[in-house]
C-alpha positions as CSV (number, residue, x, y, z in Angstrom):
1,X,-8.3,2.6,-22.9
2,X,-8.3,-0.6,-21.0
3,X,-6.6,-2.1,-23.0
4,X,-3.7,0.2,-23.2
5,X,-3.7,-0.1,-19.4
6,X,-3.1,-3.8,-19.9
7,X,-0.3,-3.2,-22.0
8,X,1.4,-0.8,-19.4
9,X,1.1,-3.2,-17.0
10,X,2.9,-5.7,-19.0
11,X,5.7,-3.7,-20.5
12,X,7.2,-3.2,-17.1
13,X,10.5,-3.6,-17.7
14,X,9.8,-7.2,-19.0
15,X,11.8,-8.6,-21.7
16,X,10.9,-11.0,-25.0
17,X,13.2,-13.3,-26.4
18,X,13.3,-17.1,-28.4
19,X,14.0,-20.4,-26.4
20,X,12.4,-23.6,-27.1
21,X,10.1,-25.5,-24.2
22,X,11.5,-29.4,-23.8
23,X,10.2,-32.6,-25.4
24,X,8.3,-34.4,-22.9
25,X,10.3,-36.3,-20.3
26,X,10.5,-39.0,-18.1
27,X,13.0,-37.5,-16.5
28,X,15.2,-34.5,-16.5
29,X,18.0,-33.8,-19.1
30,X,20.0,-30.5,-19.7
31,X,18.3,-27.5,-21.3
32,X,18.6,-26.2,-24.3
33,X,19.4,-22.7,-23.1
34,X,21.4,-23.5,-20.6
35,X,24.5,-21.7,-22.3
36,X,22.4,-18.5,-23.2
37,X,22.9,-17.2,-20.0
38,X,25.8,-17.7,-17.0
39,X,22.9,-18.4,-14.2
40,X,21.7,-21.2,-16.1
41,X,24.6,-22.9,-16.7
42,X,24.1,-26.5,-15.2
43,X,20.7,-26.6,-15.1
44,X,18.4,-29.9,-16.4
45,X,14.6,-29.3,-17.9
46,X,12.3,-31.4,-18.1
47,X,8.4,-31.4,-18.9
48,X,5.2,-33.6,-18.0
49,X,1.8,-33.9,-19.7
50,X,-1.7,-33.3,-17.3
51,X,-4.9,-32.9,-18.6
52,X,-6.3,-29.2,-19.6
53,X,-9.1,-29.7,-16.4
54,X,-8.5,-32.7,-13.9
55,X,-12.1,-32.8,-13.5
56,X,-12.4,-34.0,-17.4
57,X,-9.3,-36.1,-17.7
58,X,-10.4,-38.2,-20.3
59,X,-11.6,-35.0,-22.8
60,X,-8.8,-35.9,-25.0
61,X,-7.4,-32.0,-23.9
62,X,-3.7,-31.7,-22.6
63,X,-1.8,-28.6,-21.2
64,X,2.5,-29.8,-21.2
65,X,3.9,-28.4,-17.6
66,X,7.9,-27.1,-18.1
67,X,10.1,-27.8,-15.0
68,X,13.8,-26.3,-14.8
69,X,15.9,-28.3,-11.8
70,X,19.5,-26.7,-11.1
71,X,21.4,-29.4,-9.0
72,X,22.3,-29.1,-5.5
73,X,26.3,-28.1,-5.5
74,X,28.3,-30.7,-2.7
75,X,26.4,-33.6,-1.1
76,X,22.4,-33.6,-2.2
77,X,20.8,-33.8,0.0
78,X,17.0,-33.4,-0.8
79,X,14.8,-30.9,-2.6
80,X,13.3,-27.7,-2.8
81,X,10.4,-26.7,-5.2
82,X,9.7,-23.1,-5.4
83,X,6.4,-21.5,-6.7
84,X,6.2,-18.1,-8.3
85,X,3.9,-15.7,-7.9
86,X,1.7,-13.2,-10.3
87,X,-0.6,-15.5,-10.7
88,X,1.3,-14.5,-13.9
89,X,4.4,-15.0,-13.2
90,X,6.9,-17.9,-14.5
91,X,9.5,-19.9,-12.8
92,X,12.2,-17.4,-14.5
93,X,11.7,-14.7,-11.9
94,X,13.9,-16.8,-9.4
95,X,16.7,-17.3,-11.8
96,X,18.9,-13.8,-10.8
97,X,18.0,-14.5,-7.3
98,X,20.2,-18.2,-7.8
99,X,23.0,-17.3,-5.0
100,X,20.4,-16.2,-2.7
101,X,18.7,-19.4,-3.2
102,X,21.8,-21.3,-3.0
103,X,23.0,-20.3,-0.2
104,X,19.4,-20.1,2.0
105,X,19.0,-24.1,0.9
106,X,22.8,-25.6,0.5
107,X,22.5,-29.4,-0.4
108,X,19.4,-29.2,-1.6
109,X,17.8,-29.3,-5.5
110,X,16.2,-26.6,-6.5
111,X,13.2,-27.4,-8.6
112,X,11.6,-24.6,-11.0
113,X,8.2,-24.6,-12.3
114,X,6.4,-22.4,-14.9
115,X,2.6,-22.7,-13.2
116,X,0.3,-23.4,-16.0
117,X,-0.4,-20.6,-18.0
118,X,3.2,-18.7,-17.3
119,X,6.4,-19.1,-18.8
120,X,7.2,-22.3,-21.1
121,X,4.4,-24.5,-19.5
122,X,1.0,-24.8,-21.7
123,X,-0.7,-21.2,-22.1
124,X,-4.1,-19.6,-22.1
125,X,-3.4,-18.3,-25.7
126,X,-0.7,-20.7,-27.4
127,X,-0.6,-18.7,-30.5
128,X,0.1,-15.2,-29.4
129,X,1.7,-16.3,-26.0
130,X,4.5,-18.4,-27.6
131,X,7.4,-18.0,-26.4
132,X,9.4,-18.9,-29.9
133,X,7.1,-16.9,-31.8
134,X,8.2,-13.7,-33.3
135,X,7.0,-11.4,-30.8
136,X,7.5,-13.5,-28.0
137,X,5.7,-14.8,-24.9
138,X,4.3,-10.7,-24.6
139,X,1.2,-10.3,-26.0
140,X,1.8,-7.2,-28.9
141,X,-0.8,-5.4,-31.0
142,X,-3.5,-7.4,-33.0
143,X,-2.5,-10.5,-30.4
144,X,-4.1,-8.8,-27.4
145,X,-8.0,-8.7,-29.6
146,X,-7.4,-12.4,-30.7
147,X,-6.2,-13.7,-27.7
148,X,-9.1,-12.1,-25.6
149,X,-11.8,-12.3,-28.2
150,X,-10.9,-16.4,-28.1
151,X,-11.3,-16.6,-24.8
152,X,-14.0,-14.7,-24.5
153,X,-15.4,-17.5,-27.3
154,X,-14.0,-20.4,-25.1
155,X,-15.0,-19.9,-21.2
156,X,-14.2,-23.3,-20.7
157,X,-10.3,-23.3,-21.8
158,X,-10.6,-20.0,-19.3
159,X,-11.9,-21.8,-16.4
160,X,-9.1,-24.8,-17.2
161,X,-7.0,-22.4,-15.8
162,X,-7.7,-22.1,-12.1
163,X,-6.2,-22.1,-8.9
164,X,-7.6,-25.9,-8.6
165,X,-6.7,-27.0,-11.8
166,X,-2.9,-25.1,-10.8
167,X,-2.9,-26.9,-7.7
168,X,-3.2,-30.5,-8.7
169,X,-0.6,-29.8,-11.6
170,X,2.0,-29.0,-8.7
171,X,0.9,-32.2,-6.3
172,X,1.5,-34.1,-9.7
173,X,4.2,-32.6,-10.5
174,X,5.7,-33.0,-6.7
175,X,4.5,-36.8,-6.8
176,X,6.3,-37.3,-10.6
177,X,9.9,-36.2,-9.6
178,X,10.0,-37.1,-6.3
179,X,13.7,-38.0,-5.2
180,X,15.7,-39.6,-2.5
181,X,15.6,-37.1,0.6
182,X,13.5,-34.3,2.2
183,X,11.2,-31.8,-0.2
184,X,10.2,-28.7,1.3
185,X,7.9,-26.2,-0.7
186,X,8.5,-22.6,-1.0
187,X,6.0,-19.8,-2.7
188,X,5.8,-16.7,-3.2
189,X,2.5,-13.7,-3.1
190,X,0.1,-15.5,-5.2
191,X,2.6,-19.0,-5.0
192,X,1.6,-19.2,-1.3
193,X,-2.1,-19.1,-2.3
194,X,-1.0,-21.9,-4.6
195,X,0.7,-23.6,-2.1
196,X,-1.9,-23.6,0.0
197,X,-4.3,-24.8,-2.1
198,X,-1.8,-27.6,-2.9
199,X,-2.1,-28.8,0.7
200,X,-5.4,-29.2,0.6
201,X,-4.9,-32.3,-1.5
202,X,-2.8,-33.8,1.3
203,X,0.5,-32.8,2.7
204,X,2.7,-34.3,-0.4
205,X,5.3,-35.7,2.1
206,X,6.8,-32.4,3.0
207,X,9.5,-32.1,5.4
208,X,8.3,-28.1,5.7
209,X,6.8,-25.3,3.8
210,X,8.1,-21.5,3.4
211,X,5.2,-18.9,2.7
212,X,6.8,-15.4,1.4
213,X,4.4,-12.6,1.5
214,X,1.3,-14.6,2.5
215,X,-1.6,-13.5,0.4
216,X,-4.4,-12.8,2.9
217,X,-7.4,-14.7,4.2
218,X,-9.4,-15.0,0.7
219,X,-12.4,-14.3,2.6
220,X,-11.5,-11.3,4.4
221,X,-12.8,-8.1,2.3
222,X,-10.6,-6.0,4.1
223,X,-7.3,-6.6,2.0
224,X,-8.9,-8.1,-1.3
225,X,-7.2,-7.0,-4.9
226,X,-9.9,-4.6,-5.8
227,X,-8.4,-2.9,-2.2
228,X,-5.2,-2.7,-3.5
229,X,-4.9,1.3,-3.9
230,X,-6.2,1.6,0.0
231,X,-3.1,-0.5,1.3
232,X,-0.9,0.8,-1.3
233,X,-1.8,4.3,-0.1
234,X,-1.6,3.1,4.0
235,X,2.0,2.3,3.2
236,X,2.8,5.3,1.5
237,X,1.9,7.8,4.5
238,X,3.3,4.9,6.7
239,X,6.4,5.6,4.3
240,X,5.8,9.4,4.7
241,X,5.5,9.9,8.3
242,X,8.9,8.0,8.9
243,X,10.6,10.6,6.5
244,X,10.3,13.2,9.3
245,X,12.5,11.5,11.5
246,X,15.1,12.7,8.2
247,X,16.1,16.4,7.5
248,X,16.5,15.5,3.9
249,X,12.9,14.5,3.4
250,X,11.2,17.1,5.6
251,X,9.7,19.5,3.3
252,X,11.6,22.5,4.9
253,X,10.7,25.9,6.1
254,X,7.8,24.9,4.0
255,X,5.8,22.0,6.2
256,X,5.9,17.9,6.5
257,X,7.1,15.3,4.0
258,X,3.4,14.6,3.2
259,X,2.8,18.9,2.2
260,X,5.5,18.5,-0.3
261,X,4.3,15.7,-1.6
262,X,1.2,17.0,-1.9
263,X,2.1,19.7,-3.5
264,X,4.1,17.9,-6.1
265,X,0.4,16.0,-6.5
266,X,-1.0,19.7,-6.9
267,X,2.2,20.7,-9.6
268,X,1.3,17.6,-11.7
269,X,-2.3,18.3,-12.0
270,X,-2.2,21.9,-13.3
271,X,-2.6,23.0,-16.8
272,X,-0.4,23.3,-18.2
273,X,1.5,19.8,-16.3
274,X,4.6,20.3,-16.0
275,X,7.4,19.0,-18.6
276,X,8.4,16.3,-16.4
277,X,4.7,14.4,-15.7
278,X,5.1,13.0,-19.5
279,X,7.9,11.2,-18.5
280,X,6.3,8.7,-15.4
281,X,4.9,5.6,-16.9
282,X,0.7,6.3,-17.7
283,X,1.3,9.5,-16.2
284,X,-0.1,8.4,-13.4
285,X,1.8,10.2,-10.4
286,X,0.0,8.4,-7.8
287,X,0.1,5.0,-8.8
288,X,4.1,5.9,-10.0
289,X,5.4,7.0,-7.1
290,X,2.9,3.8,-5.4
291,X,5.3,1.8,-7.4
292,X,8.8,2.9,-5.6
293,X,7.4,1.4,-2.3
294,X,8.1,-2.3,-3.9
295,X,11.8,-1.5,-4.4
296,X,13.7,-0.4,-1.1
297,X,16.7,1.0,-3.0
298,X,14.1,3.4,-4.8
299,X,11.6,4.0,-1.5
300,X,15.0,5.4,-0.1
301,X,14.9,7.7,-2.7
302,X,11.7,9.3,-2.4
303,X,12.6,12.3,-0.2
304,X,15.8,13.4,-2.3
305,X,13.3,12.6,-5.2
306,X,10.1,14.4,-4.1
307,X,12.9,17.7,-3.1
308,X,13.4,17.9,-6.6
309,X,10.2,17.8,-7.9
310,X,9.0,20.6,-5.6
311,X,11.9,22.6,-7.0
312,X,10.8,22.4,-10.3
313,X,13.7,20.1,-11.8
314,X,13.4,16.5,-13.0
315,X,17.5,15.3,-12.5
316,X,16.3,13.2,-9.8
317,X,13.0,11.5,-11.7
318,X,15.4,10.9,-14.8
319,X,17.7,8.5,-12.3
320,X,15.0,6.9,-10.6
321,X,13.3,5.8,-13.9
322,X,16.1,4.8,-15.4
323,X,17.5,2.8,-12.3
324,X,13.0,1.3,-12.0
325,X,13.8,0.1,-16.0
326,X,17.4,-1.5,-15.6
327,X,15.9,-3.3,-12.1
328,X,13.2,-4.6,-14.4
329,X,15.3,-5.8,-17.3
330,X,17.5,-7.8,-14.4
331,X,14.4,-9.4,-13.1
332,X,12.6,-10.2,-16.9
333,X,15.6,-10.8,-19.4
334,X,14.6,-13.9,-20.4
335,X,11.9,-15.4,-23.0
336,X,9.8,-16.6,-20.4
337,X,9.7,-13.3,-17.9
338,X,6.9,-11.5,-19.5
339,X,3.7,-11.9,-17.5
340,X,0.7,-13.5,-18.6
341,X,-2.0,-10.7,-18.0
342,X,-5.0,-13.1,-19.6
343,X,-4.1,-15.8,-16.4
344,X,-3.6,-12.2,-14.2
345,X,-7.1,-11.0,-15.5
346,X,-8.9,-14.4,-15.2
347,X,-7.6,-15.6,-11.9
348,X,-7.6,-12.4,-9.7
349,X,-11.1,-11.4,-11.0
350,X,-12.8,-15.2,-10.2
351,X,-10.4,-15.8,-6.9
352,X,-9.3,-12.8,-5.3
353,X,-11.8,-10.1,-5.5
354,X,-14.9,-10.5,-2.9
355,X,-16.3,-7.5,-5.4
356,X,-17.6,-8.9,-8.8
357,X,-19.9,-5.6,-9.5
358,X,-16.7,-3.4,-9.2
359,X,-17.0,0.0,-11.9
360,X,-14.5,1.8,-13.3
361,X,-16.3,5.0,-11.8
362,X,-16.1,3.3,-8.4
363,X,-12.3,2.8,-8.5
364,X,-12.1,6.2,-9.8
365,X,-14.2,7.7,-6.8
366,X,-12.4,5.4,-4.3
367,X,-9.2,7.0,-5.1
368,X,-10.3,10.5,-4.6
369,X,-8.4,11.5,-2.0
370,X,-5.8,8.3,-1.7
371,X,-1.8,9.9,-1.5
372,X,-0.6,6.4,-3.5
373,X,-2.3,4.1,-5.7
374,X,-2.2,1.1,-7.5
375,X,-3.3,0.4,-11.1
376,X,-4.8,-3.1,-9.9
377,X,-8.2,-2.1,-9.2
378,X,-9.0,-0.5,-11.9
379,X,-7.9,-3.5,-14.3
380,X,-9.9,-5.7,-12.2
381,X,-13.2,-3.7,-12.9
382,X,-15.6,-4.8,-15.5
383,X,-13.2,-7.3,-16.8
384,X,-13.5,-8.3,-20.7
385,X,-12.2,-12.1,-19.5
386,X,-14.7,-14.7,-18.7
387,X,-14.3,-15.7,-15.0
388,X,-15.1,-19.1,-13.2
389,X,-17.1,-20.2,-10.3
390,X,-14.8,-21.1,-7.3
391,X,-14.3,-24.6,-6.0
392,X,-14.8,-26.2,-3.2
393,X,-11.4,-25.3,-1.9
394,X,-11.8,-21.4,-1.6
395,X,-11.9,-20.2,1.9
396,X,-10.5,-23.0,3.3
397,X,-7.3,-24.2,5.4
398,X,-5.4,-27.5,4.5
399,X,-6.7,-30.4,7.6
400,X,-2.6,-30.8,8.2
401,X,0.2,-28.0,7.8
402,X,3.5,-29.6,7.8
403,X,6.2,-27.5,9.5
404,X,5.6,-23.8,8.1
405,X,7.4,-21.1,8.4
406,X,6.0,-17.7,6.8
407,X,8.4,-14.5,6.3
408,X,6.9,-10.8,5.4
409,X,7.2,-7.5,5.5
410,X,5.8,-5.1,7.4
411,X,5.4,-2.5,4.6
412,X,4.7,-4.8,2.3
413,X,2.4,-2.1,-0.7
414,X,1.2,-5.8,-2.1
415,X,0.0,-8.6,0.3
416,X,-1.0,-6.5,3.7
417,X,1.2,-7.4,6.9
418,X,-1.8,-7.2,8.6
419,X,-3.6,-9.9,7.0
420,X,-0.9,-12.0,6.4
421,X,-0.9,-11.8,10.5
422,X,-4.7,-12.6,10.4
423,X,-4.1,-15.6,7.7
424,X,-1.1,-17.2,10.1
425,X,-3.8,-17.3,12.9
426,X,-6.1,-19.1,10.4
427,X,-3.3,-21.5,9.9
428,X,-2.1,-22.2,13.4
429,X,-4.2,-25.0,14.7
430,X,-3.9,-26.8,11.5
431,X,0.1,-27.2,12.1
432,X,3.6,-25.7,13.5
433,X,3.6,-22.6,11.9
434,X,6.3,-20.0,13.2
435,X,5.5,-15.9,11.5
436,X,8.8,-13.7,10.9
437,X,8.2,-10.0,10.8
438,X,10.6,-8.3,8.5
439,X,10.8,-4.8,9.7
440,X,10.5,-2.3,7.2
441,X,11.1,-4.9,4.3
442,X,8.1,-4.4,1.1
443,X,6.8,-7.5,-0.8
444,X,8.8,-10.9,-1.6
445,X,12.0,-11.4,1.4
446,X,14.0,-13.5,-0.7
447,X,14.2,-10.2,-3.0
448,X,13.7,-7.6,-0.9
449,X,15.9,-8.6,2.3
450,X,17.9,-11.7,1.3
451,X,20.5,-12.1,4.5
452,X,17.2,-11.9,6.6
453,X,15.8,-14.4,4.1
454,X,18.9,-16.8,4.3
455,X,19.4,-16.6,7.7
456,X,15.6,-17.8,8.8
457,X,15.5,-20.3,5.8
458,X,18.7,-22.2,6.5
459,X,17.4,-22.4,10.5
460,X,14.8,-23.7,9.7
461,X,15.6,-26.8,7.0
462,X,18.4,-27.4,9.7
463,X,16.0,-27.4,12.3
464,X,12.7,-28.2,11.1
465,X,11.2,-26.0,13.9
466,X,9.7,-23.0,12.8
467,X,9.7,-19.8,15.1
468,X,8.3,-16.7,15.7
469,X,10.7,-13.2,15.3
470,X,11.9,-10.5,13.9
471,X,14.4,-9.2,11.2
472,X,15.8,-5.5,10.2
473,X,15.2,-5.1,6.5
474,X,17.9,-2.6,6.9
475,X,20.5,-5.3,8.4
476,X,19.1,-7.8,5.2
């Protein structure tokens, strides 16, 4: 059953194709794919060697990291690196967002890695994560037992894997291609963790630092992963309550927003279910319709969507699923999208969950009651990966913060605005750190809200001088 869960998880809209990673590089030189698709057009690769754990450089064990650079257009004028997030994710999940990123950082390079263990850098299982194999970088039927029953063999290729390890790999990788000009570093969700784990080792000579959706304090165990469902549901009546303010979303002569959606809840647990329950991904209702609060366009539709469920149809549902898998397909269409779930397994369960002991029967009773929910918890309990000891490093803030500037959303369903609020106070005395509050915006700005994106990162690389304020999700 777990299994099958992981699987779900990682057939979200995420495609596999064939590309081949780099030869190692001293410098960069254009990519093979570069003509495979428009975006990447232009763009140079390049790849450097690091040792599988820093702390046992000399073990004769290497991991190859994969870099993509696409050129500033006009004058260059320095560099940007920018750090996905996951931790599963690769590099690739910036390459439709290009004229976003071009225009929020004009002048400047923008420097792509694939975090080790993601995309065409080295990966927890070579063999059945390659991206050039015949399945691709997805893991697919026998791969998922051979792949975790090797790991589960070889704990200490697992723990190689690490935030710590991650974080001296981008410090290198910052040091190795250094340029002429500024170098700011942006991240992402679990790339801000990254990032700030990065600064730890020293500031790397930044000119200033972009945190999108800033993961919470690690040690807070208010907004941990294994709490995912409990802010996933808090946004979902948040989401809810503001549909009254709508006629279209009130449930009628028949009560509130939240009564029809409860009693679409109610409609998809009787026996027989109806026809149209078969058709949401696990058949999960909850944790489906927990999954529309990431995408605006689809949150928007939740009151013409949740009208036609209580009316017994499914036109609605059939649009909404069909729009979820072609917004997927945009975001993963390329070898390296799909997500590595033995680095998502492995990282979130040693780093991100202040609940080791966590059942499947306690997610399961958590839930009871929740409106919306998220599949995370119960992937993080009892998990069949072996998970490391944390380092020194966890809990901690960097001694210096260059110039910061952190943009989220207030209904974010992933990293809570709450504690990204409580993680900016955390961060304040160690540097000039200004907090933008995207109203009504969900998880990752650049995606989510990109003229409120643009507008607050090109301020502040002209600038340097990061402020506090606001931004209309609906206006970006």
């Amino acid at each position: 059953m777990r299994t099958r869960r992981w699987k779900w998880l990682a057939g979200l809209g995420l495609a596999a194709g064939l590309t081949a990673l780099p030869a190692q590089a001293a410098g960069f030189a254009p990519c093979g794919d570069a003509g495979d698709f428009a975006e990447l057009a232009g763009s140079q690769c390049a790849a450097m060697d690091v040792p599988l754990d820093h702390a046992r450089p000399d073990d004769g064990q290497r991991l190859q990291l994969f870099v993509r650079k696409f050129p500033a257009e006009g004058r260059r004028r320095g560099a940007i690196w920018l750090v996905a997030g996951g931790p599963g994710e690769s590099g690739a999940s910036f390459y439709p967002l290009l004229p976003t990123l071009r225009r929020s950082f004009p002048g400047l390079d923008l420097l792509v890695p694939d975090h080790r263990g993601t995309g065409l850098s080295g990966r927890l299982c070579p063999d059945e994560e390659a991206v050039a194999g015949a399945g691709g970088a997805a893991l697919e039927g026998a791969e998922w037992g051979s792949c975790f029953g090797r790991l589960g063999a070889d704990p200490a290729r697992a723990r190689a894997f690490g935030i710590g390890n991650a974080a001296r790999d981008l410090a290198g990788l910052i040091g190795h291609f250094r340029d002429d000009g500024p170098v700011y570093l942006y991240g992402v969700s679990y790339g801000t963790q990254l990032v700030l784990r990065t600064l730890q080792l020293g500031d790397q000579g930044l000119r200033g630092v972009i945190l999108d959706s800033l993961v919470p304090p690690e040690t807070d165990p208010r907004w941990d992963l294994s709490r995912r469902s409990e802010l996933v549901d808090a946004v979902g009546r948040q989401v809810l309550a503001a549909c009254e303010a709508e006629p279209a979303c009130r449930g009628g002569a028949e009560g509130s927003a939240e009564a029809r959606y409860r009693r679409v809840l109610a409609m998809a647990a009787q026996q027989p279910a109806p026809a149209w329950r078969a058709q949401i991904p696990g058949r999960d209702p909850r944790a489906f319709f927990g999954s529309l609060l990431d995408v605006p366009e689809l949150r928007r539709r939740l009151p013409a969507l949740l009208a036609d469920l209580d009316a017994g149809r499914g036109e609605v549902l059939q649009q909404v699923l069909a729009r979820q898998r072609a917004i997927g397909e945009a975001m993963g269409r390329y070898p390296q999208s799909p997500l590595s779930i033995p680095l998502v397994q492995i990282v979130s369960a040693s780093e991100n969950t202040l609940r080791p002991g966590l059942t499947a029967a306690q997610v399961e009773q958590e839930a009871q009651g929740l409106l919306f929910t998220s599949v995370l918890p119960g992937l993080l309990a009892e998990p069949s990966l072996p998970r490391y000891p944390r380092d020194a490093a966890w809990g901690r803030q960097p001694d210096r913060l260059p110039p910061t500037l952190v943009l989220h959303g207030t209904l974010d369903p992933k990293t809570a605005w709450p504690g990204a609020q409580a993680h900016a106070a955390l961060l304040r005395p160690h540097g000039r750190l200004g907090l933008l509050a995207v109203e009504g915006a969900p998880h990752f700005i650049l995606w989510a809200a990109p003229d409120c994106f643009q507008r607050a990162a090109r301020a502040f690389v002209a600038a340097g001088r990061p402020r506090d304020g606001r931004c209309s999700a609906a206006a970006g």
